[in-house]
Structure formats: C-alpha cells, structure tokens
C-alpha positions as CSV (number, residue, x, y, z in Angstrom):
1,X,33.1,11.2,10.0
2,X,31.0,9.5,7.1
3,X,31.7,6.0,8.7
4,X,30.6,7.4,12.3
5,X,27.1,8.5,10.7
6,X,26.9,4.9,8.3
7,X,27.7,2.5,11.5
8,X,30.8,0.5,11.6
9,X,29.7,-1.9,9.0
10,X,30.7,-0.8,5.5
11,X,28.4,-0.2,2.9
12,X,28.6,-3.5,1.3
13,X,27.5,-5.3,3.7
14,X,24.6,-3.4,4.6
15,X,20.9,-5.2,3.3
16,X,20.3,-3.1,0.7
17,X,16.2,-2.0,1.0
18,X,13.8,-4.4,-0.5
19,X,11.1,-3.8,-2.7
20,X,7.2,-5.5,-2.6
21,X,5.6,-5.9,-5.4
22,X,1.2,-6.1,-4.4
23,X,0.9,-9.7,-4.8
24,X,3.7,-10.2,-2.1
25,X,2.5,-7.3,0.2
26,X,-0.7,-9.7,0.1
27,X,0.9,-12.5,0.4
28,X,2.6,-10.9,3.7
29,X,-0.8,-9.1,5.0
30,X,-3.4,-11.0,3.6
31,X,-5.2,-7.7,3.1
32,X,-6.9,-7.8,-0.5
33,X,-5.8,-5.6,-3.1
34,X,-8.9,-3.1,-2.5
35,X,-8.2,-3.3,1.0
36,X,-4.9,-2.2,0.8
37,X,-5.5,0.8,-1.3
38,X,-8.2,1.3,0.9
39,X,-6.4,1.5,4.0
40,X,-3.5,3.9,2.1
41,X,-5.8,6.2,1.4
42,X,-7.1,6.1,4.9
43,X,-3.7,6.5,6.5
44,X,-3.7,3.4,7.6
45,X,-1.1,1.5,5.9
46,X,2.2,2.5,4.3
47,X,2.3,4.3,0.8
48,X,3.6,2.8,-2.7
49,X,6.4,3.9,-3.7
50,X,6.2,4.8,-7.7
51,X,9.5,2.8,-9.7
52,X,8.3,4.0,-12.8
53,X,5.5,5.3,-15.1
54,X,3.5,1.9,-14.5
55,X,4.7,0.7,-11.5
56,X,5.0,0.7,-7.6
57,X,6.5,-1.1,-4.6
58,X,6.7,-1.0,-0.8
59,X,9.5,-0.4,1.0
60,X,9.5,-4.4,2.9
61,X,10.8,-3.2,6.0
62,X,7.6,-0.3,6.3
63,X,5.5,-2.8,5.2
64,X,7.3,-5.2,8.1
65,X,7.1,-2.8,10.5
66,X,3.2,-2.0,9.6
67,X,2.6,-5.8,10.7
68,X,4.3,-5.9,13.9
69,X,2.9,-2.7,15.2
70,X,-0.7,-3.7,14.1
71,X,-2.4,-4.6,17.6
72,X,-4.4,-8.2,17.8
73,X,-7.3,-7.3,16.3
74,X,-10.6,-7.7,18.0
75,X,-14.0,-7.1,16.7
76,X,-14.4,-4.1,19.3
77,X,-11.6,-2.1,18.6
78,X,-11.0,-3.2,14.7
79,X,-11.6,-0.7,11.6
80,X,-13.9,-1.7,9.2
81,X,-12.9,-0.7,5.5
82,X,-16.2,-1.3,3.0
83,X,-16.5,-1.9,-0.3
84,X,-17.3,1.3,-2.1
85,X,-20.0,0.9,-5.2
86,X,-20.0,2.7,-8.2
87,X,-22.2,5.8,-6.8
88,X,-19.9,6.3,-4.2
89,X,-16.8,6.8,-6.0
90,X,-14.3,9.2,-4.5
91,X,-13.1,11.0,-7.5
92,X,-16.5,12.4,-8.4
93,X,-20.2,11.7,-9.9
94,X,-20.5,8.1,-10.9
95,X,-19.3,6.9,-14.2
96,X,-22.2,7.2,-17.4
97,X,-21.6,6.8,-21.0
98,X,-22.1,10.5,-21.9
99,X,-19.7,11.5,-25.1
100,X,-19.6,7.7,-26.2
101,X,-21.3,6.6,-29.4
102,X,-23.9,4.2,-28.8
103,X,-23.3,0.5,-29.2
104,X,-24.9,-0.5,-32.7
C-alpha cells in the first residue's frame, strides 16, 4: 500500500527537495533582495522556509514553479513593488533615537 502512495520508484532514488539560499533565488529570479521580501509579503512569491534560528531557504522546485507560471511581463499588466522609506515602515512610526544616550 505504502509503495502505491510513494510511486513505483523507491525512495532512494527519488530527488530529494532542494534548498535556496537568497543569493541563488536571485541568481534564478533576478528579483533584488528587497524585492523579493517585498513581493512575499505581498503574496506574490513563495515564502522562506526557516532552517534554523538565523536562517531560511526556498523550497527550489516553488521557487521553479513561481518562474514558469509568472506571465511575460508587460508594462500594462505588470505589478509595481516600490521602495518603502523610512516613514513608511510597516511595523510602526518611524525609527528616532528616543531612550539612547546622546552621542558625546
């Protein structure tokens, strides 16, 4: 029954997944790294996936399948992702140097 669910192939033959690191999901997309978290946090491109405390990856075959479902772009139809400043932040009020000793 297991080998009916798994395919005919046996497991150690199957590609096991592979993991992106940012520099190669840029090298793939040739999205920038704001861009990329940009368009995450839009819904617009797959989600990290957290290894550890300090680190993440993407899953290469979403990140695969991201590219060849992405339409030719045109400037009509195409989403335009810009640059946030400083007083736009998304996790609140903009960053000031309240509670910090001043600099001598």
């Amino acid at each position: 029954m297991r080998s009916e669910l798994q395919g005919s192939t046996p497991y150690y033959l199957r590609p096991s997944p592979r993991l992106l690191r940012l520099p190669q999901v840029m090298d793939l997309t040739g999205l920038s790294k704001p861009t990329i978290y940009r368009m995450i946090e839009a819904g617009d491109f797959p989600r990290q996936k957290k290894l550890s405390p300090r680190t993440v990856g993407w899953l290469e075959q979403e990140v695969l399948e991201w590219i060849n479902g992405r339409p030719c772009s045109t400037a009509a139809n195409s989403t335009v992702y810009l640059p946030q400043t400083a007083t736009q932040r998304p996790h609140g009020e903009a960053r000031t140097n309240e509670g910090y000793p001043k600099a001598a």
